[in-house]
Backbone as ProteinMPNN parsed JSONL, in Angstrom:
{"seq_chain_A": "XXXXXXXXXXXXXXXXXXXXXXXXXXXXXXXXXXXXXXXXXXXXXXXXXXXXXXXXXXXXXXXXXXXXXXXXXXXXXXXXXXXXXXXXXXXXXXXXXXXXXXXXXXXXXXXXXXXXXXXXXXXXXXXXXXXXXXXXXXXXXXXXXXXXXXXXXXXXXXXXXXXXXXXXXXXXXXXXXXXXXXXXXXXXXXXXX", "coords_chain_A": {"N_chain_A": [[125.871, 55.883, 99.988], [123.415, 58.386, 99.278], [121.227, 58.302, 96.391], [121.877, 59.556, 93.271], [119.799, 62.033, 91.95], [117.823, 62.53, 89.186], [115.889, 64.507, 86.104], [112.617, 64.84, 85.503], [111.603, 62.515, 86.918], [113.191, 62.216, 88.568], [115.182, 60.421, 88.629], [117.857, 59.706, 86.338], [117.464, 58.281, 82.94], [114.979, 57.35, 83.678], [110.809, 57.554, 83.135], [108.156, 58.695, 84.117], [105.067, 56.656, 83.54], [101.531, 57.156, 82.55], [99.559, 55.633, 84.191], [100.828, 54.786, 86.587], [103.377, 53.348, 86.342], [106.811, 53.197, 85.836], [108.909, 53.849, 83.432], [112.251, 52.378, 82.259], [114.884, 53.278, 80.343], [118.07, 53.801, 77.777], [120.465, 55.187, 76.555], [121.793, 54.581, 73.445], [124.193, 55.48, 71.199], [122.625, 57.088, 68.61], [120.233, 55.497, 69.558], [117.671, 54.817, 71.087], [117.118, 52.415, 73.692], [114.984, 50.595, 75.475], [114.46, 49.573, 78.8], [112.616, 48.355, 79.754], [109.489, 48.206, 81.971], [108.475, 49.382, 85.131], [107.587, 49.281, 88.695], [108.448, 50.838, 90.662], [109.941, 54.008, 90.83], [112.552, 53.27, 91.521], [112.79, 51.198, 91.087], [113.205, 51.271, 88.574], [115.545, 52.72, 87.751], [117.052, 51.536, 88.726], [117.548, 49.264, 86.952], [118.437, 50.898, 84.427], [120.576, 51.461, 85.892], [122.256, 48.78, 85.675], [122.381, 48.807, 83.224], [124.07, 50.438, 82.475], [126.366, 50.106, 83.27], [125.911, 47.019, 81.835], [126.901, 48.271, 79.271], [129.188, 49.78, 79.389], [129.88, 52.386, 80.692], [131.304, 55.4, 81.988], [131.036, 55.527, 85.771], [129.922, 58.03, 86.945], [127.26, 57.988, 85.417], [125.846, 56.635, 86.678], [122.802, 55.982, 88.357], [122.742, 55.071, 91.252], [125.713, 54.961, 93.586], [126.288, 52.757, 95.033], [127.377, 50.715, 93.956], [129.579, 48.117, 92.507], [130.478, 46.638, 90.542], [129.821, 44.674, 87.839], [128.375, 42.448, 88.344], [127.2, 43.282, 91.024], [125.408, 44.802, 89.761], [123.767, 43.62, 88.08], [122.694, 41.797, 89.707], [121.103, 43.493, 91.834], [119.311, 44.942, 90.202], [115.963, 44.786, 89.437], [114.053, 42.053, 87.423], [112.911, 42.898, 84.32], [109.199, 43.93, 83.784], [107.415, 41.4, 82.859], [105.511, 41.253, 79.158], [102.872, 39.336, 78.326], [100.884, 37.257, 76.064], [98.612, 37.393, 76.979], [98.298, 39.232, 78.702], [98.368, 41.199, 76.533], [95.753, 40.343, 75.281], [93.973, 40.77, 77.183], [94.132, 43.898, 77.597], [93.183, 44.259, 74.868], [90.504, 43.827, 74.988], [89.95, 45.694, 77.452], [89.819, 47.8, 75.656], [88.018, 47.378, 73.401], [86.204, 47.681, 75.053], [86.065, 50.342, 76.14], [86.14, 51.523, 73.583], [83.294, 50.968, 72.794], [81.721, 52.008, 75.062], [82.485, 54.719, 74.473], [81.124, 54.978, 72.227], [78.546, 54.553, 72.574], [77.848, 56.688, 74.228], [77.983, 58.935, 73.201], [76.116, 58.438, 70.758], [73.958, 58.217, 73.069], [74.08, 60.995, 73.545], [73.634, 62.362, 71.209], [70.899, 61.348, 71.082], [69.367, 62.315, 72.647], [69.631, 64.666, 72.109], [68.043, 65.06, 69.678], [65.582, 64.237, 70.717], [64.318, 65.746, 73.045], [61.954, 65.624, 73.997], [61.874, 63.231, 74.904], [63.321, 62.411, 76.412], [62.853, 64.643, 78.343], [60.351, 63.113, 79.139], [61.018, 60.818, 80.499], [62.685, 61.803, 82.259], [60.364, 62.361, 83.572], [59.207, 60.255, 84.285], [60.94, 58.883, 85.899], [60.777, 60.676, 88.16], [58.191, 60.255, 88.658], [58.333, 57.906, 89.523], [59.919, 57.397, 92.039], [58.676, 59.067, 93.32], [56.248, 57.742, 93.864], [57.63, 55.47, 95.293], [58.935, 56.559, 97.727], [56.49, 57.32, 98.989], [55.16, 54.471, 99.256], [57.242, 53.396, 101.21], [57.134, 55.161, 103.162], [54.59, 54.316, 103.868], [55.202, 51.7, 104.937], [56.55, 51.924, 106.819], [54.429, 53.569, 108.416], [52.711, 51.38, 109.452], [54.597, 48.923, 109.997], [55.385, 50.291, 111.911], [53.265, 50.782, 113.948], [52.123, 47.867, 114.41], [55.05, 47.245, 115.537], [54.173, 48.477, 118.077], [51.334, 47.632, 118.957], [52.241, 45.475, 119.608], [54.364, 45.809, 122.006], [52.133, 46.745, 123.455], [50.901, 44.483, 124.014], [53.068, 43.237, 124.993], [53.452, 44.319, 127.508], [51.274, 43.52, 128.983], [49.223, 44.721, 128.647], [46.189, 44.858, 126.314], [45.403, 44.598, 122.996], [43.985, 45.881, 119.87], [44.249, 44.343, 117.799], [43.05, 42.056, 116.188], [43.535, 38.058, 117.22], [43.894, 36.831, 114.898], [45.359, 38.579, 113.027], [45.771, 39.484, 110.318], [47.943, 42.409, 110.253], [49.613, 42.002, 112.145], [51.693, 40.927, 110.437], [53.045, 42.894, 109.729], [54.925, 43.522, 111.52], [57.425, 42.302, 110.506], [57.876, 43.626, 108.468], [60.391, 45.133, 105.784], [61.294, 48.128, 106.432], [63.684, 49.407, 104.526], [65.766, 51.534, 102.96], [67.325, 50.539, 101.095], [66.987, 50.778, 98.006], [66.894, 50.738, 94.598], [67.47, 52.12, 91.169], [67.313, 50.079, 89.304], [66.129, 48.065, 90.727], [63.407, 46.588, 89.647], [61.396, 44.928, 91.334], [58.632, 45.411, 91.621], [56.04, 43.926, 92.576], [54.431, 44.599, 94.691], [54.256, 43.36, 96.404], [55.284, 43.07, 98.697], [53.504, 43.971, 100.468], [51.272, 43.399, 101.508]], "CA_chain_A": [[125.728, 57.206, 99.4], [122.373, 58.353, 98.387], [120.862, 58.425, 94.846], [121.979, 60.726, 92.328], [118.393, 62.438, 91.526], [118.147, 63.824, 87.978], [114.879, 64.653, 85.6], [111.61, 64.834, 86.33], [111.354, 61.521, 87.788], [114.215, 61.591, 89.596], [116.239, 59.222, 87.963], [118.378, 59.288, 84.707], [117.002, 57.661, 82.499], [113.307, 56.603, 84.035], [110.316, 58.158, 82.585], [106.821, 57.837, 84.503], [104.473, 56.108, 83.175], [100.289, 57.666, 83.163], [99.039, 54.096, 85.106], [101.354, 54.661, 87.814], [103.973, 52.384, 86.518], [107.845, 53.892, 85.423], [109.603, 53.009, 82.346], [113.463, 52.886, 81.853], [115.677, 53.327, 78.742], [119.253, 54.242, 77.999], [120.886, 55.524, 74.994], [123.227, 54.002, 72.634], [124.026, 56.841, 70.354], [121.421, 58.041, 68.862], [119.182, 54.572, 69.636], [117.143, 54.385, 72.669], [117.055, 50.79, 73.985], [113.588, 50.459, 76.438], [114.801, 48.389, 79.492], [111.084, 47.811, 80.7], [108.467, 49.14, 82.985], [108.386, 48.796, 86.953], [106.34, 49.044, 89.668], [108.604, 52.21, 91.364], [111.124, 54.859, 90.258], [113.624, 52.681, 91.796], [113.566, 49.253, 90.5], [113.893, 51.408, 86.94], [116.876, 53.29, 88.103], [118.595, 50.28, 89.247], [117.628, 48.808, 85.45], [119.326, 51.861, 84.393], [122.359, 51.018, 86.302], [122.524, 48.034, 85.134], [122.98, 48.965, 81.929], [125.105, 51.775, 82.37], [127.377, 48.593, 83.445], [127.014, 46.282, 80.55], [127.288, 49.258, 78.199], [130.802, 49.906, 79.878], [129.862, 53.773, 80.912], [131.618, 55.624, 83.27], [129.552, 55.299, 87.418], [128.754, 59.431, 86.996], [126.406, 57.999, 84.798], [124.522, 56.038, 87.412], [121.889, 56.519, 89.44], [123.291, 54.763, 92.834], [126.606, 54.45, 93.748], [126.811, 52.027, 95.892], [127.36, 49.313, 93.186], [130.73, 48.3, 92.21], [131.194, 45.504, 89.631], [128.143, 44.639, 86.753], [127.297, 41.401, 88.71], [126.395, 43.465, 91.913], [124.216, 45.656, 89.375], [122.406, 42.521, 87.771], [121.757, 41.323, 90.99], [120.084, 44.775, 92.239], [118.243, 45.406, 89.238], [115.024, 43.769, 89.284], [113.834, 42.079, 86.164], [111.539, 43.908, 83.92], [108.038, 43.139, 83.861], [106.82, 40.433, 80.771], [104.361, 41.269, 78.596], [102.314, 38.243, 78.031], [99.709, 37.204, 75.347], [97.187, 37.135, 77.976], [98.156, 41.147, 79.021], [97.397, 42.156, 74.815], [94.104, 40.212, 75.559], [93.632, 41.772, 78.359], [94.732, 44.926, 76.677], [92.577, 44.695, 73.208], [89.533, 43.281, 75.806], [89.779, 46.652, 77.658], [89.891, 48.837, 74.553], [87.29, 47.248, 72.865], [84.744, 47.582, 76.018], [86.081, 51.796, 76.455], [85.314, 52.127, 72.278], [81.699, 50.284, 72.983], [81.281, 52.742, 76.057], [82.01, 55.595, 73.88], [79.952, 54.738, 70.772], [76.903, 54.32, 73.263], [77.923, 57.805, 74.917], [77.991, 59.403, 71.643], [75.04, 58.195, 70.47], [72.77, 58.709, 73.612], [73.744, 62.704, 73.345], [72.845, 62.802, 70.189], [69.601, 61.313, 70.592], [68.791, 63.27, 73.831], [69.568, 66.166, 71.282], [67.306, 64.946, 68.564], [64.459, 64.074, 70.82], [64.203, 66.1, 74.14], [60.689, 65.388, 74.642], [61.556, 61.825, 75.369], [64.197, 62.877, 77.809], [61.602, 64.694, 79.621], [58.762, 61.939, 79.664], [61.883, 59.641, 81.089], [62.668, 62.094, 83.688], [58.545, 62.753, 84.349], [58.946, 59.199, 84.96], [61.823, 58.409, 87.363], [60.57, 61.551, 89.191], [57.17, 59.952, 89.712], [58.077, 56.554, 90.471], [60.951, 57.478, 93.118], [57.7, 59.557, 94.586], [55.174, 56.437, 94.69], [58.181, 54.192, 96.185], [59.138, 56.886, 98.911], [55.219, 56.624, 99.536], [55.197, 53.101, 99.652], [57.886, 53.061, 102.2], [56.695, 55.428, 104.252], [53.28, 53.715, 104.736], [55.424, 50.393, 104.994], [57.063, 52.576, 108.004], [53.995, 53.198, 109.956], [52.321, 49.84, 109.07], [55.411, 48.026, 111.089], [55.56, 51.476, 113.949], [51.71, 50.189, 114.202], [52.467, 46.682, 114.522], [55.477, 47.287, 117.09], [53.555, 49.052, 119.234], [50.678, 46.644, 119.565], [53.133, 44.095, 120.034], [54.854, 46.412, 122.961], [51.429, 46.705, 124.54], [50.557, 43.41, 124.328], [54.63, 42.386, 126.074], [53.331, 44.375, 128.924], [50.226, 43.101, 130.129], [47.901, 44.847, 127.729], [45.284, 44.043, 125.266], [45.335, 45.415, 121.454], [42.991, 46.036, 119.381], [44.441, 43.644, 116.64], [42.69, 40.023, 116.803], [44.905, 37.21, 117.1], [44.125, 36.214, 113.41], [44.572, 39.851, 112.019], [47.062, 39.955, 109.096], [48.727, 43.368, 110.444], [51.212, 41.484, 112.614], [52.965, 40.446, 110.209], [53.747, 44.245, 109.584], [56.23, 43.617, 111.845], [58.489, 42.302, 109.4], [58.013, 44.35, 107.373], [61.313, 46.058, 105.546], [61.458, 49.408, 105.748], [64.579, 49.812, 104.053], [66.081, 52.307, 101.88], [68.342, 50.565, 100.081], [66.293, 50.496, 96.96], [67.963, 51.538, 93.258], [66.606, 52.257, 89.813], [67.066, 48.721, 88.725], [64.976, 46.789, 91.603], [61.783, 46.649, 89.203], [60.181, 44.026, 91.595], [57.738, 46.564, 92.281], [54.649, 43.992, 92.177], [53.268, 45.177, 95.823], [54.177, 41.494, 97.42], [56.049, 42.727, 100.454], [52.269, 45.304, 100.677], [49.774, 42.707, 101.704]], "C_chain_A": [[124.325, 57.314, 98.814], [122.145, 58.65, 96.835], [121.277, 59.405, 94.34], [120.859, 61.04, 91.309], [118.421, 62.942, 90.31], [116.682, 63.846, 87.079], [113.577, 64.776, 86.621], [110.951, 63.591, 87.173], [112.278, 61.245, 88.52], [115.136, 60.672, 89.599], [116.573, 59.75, 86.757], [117.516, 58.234, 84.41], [115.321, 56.54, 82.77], [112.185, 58.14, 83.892], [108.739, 57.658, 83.459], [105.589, 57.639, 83.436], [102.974, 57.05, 83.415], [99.41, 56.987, 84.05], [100.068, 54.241, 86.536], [103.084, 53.795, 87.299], [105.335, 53.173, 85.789], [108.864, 52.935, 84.061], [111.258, 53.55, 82.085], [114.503, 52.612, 80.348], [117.341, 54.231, 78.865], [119.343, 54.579, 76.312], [121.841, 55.032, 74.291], [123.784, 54.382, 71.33], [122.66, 57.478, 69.822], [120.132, 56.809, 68.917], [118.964, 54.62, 71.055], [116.526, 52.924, 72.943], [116.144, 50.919, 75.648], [114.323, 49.132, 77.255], [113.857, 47.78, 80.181], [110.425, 48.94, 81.384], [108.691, 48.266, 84.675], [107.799, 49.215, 87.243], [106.476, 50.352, 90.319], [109.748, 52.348, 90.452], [112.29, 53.738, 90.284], [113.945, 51.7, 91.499], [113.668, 49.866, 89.119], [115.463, 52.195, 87.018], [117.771, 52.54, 88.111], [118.562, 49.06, 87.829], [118.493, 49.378, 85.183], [121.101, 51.94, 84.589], [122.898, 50.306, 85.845], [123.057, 47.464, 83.952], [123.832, 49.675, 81.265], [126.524, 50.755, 82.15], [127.714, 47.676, 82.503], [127.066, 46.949, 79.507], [129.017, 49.842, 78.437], [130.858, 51.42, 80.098], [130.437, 53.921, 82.08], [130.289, 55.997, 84.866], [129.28, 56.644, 86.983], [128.145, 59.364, 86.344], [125.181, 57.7, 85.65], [123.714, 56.829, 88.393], [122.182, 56.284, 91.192], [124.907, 54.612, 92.264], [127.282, 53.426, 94.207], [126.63, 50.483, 95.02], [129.059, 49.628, 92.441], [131.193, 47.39, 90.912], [129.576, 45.061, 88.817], [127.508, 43.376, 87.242], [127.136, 42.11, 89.888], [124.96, 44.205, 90.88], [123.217, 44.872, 88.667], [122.165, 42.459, 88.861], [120.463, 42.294, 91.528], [119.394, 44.696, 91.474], [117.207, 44.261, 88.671], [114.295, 43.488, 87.685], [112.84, 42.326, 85.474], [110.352, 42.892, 83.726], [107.592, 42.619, 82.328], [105.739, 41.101, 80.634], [103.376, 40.21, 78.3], [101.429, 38.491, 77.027], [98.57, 37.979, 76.252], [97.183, 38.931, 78.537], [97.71, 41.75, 77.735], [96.505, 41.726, 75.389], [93.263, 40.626, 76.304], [93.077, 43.799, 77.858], [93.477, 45.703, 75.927], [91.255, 44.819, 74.08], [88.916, 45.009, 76.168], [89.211, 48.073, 76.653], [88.952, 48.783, 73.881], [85.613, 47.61, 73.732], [84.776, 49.377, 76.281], [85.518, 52.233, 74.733], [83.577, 51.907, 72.236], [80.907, 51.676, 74.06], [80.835, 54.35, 75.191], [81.065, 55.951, 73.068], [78.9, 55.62, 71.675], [77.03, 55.913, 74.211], [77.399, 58.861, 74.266], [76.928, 59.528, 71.366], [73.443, 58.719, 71.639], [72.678, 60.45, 74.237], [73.186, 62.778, 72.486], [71.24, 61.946, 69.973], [68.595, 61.932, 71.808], [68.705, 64.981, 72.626], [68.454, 66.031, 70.195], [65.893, 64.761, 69.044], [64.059, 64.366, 72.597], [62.864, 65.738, 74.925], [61.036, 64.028, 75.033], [62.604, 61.7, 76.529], [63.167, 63.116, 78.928], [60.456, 63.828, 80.182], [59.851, 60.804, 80.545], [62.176, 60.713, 82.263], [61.293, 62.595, 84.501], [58.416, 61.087, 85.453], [59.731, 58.368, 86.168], [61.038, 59.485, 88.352], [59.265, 60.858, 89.704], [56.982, 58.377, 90.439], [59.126, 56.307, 91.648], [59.33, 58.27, 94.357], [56.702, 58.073, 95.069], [56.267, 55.569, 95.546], [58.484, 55.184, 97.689], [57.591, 56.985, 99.653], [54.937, 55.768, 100.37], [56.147, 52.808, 101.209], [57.722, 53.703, 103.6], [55.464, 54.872, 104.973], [53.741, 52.055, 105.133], [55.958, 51.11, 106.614], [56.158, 52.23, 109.202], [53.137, 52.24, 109.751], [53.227, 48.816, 110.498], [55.191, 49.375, 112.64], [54.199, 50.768, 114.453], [52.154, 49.258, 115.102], [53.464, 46.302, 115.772], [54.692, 48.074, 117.937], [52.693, 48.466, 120.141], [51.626, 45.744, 120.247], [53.681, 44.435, 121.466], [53.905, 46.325, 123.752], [51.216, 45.582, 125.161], [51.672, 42.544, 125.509], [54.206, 42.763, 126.935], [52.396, 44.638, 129.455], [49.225, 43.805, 129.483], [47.007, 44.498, 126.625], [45.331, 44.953, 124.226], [44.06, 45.231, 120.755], [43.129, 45.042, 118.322], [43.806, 42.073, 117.128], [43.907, 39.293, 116.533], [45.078, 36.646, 115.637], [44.505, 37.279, 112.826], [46.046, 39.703, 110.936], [48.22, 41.143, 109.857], [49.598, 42.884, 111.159], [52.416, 41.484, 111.685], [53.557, 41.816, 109.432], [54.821, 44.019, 110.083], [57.688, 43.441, 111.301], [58.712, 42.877, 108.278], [59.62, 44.792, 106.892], [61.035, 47.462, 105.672], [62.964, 50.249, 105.153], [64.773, 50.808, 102.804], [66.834, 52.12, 100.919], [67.648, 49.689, 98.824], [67.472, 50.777, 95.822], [67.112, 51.639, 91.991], [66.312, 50.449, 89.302], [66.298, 47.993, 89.466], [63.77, 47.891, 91.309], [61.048, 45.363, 90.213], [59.292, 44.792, 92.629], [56.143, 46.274, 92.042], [53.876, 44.331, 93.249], [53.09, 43.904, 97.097], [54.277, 41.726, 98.603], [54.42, 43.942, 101.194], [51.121, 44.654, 101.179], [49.297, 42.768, 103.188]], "O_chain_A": [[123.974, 56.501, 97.958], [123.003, 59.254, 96.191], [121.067, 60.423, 95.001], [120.818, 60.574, 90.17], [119.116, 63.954, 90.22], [116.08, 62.845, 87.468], [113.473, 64.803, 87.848], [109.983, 63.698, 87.926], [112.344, 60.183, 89.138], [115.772, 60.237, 90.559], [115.691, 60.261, 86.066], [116.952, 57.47, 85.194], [114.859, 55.519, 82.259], [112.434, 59.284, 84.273], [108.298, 56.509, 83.426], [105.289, 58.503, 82.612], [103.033, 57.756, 84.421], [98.549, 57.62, 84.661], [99.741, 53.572, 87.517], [103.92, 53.775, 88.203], [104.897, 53.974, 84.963], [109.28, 51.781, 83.96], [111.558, 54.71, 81.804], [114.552, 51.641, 79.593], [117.676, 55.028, 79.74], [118.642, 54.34, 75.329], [122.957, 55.17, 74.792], [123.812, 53.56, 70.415], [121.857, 58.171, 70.447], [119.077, 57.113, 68.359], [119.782, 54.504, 71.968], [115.531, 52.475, 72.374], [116.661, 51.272, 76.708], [114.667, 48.068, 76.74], [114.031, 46.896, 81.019], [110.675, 50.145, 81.393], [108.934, 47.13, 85.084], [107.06, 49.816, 86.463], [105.511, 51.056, 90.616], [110.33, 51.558, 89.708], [112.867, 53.366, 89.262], [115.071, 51.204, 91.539], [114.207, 49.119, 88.303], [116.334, 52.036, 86.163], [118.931, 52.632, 87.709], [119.397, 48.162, 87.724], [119.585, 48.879, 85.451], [122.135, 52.225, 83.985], [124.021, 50.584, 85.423], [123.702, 46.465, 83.636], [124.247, 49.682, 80.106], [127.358, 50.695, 81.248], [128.845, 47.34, 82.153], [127.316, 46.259, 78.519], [129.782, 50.227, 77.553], [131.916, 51.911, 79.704], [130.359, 53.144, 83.032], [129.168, 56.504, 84.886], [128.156, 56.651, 86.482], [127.815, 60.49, 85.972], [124.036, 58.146, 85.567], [123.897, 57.891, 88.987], [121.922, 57.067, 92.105], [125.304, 54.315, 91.137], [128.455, 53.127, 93.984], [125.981, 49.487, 95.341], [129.58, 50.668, 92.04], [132.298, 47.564, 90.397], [128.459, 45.192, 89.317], [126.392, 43.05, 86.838], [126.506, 41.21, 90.442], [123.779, 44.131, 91.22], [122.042, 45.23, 88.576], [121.228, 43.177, 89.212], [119.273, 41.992, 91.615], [118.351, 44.229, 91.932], [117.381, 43.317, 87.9], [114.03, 44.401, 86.904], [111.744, 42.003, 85.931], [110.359, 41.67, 83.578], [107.482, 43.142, 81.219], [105.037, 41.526, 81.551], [102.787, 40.859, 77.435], [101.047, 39.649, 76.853], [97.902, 38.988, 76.027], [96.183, 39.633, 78.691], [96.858, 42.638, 77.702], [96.073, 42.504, 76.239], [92.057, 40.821, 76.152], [92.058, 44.49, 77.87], [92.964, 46.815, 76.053], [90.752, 45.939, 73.996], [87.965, 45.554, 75.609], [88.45, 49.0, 76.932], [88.576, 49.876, 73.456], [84.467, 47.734, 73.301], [83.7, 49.884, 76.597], [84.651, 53.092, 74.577], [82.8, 52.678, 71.673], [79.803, 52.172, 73.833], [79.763, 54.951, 75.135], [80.334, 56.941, 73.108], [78.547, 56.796, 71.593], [76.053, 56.132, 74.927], [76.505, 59.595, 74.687], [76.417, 60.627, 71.579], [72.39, 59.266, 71.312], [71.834, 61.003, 74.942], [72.06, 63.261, 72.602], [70.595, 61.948, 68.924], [67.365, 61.97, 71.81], [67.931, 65.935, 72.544], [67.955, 67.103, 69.853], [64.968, 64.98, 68.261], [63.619, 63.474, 73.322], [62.739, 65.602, 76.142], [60.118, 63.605, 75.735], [62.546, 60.863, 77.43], [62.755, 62.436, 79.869], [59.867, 63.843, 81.262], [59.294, 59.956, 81.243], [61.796, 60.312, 83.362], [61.192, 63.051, 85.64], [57.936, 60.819, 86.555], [59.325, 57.564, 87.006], [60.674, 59.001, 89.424], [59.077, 60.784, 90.918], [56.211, 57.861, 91.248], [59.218, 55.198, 92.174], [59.07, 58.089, 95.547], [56.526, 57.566, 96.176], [55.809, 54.951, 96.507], [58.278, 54.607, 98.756], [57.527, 56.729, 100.856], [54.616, 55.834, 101.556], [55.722, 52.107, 102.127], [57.971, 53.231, 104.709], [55.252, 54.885, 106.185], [52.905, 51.251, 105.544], [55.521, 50.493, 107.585], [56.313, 51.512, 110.19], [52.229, 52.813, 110.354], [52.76, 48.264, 111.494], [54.953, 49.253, 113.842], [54.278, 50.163, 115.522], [52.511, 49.504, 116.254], [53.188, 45.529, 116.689], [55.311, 47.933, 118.991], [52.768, 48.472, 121.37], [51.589, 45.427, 121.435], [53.566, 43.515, 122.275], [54.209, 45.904, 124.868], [51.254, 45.412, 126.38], [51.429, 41.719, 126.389], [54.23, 41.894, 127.807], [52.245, 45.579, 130.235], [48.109, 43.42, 129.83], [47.429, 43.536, 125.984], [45.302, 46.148, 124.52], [43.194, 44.439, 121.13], [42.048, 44.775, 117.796], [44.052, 41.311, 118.063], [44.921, 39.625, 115.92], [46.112, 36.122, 115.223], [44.007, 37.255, 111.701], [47.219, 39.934, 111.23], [49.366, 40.724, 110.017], [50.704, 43.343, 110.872], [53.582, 41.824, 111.883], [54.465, 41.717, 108.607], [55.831, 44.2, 109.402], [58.711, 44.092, 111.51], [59.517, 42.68, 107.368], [60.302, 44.798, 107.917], [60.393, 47.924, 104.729], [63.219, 51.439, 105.341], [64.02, 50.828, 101.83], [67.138, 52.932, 100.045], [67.681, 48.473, 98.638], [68.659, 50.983, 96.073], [65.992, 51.128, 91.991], [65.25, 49.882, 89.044], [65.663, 47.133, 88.855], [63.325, 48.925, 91.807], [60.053, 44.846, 89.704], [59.232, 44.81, 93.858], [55.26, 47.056, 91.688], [52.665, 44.425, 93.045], [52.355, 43.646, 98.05], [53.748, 41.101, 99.521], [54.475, 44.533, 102.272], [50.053, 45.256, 101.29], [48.205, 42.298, 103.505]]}, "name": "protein", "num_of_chains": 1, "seq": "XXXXXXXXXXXXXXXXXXXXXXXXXXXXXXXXXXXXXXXXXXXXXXXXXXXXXXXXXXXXXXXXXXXXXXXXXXXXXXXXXXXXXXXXXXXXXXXXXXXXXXXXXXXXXXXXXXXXXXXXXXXXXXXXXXXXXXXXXXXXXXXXXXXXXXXXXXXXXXXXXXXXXXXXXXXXXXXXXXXXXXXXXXXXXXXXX"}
C-alpha cells in the first residue's frame, strides 16, 4: 500500500530541514520527543513509524502501512544520525570562519564608504595593470606567431632571417596563455627575454 502523505513534507511527523536534511518528532501529549535527522523524507517517516509503535498508537497514525508488528518497524526505520564531538567542532569551526567573513565584510564597506578615493586609485590600478598584462600577452603572441613561422619556413626548405644563435627561437615556447588571475604577482618580465 503506498504512503499515507500528510504536511508539507509529506510525512506526519517529518519536518525539512534548510541543509537538505529532514527531521522527525512525535508527540507525547503536549511534549515533542525529536527522533533525529535523515538523509530523505523517508528514512524520517519510517522513524516516525517506529515510534508510533513503541508509543502503542493506533496504524492510522502511520506513515506506511505495510508494517505489522514494532520489530518489523525497528527493523525499517533507519537509525538516526549521531551527533559527534567532532560535528560541534566542525560546527563552532564553521561559525567562527562565517562571523570572521562577516566582520571583514562589514568593515571593508565601511571603509570603501569612508575613503572612496582609495577605492578609485585601487580600481585605477587593477584597470591599468590587467591593460599592461593583456599587452604583454599580446606581444608574447606575435613574438611566438614570429618564431613559428620562421621555424615553418625553415621545415620546408627555406632560409630565415633569424641566425642560428638568435635568442627569438626560443619564442617558440613561449606561453601565450590566458589563464592569468589577480593573484599571479610574478610579473618580473622572466618569461619576456
Amino acid at each position: 500500500m503506498p504512503p499515507r502523505r500528510r504536511g508539507a513534507s509529506g510525512y506526519r511527523g517529518v519536518r525539512a530541514r534548510p541543509n537538505g536534511w529532514f527531521f522527525a518528532e512525535i508527540r507525547s501529549g503536549d511534549v515533542r520527543l525529536g527522533l533525529g535527522t535523515f538523509r530523505s523524507e523517508h528514512e524520517a517517516a519510517r522513524a516516525y513509524d517506529a515510534a508510533v509503535w513503541r508509543l502503542d498508537r493506533p496504524r492510522s497514525q502511520m506513515n506506511f502501512r505495510d508494517v505489522f508488528t514494532r520489530e518489523q518497524a525497528q527493523r525499517v526505520a533507519p537509525p538516526p544520525r549521531l551527533i559527534t564531538d567532532l560535528d560541534h567542532a566542525d560546527h563552532a569551526r564553521r561559525q567562527r570562519r562565517l562571523l570572521v567573513a562577516e566582520e571583514d565584510e562589514r568593515a571593508m564597506a565601511e571603509w570603501r564608504r569612508r575613503h572612496p578615493e582609495d577605492v578609485a586609485d585601487e580600481q585605477a590600478y587593477w584597470a591599468e595593470r590587467t591593460a599592461r598584462r593583456r599587452a604583454e600577452r599580446a606581444d608574447r603572441r606575435q613574438r611566438k606567431a614570429l618564431a613559428n613561422a620562421q621555424c615553418d619556413i625553415v621545415s620546408a626548405g627555406g632560409r630565415s632571417f633569424f641566425t642560428a644563435d638568435d635568442d627569438r627561437w626560443d619564442d617558440i615556447w613561449l606561453s601565450t596563455s590566458d589563464d592569468t588571475d589577480e593573484d599571479d604577482d610574478d610579473d618580473d618580465g622572466s618569461d619576456l627575454k
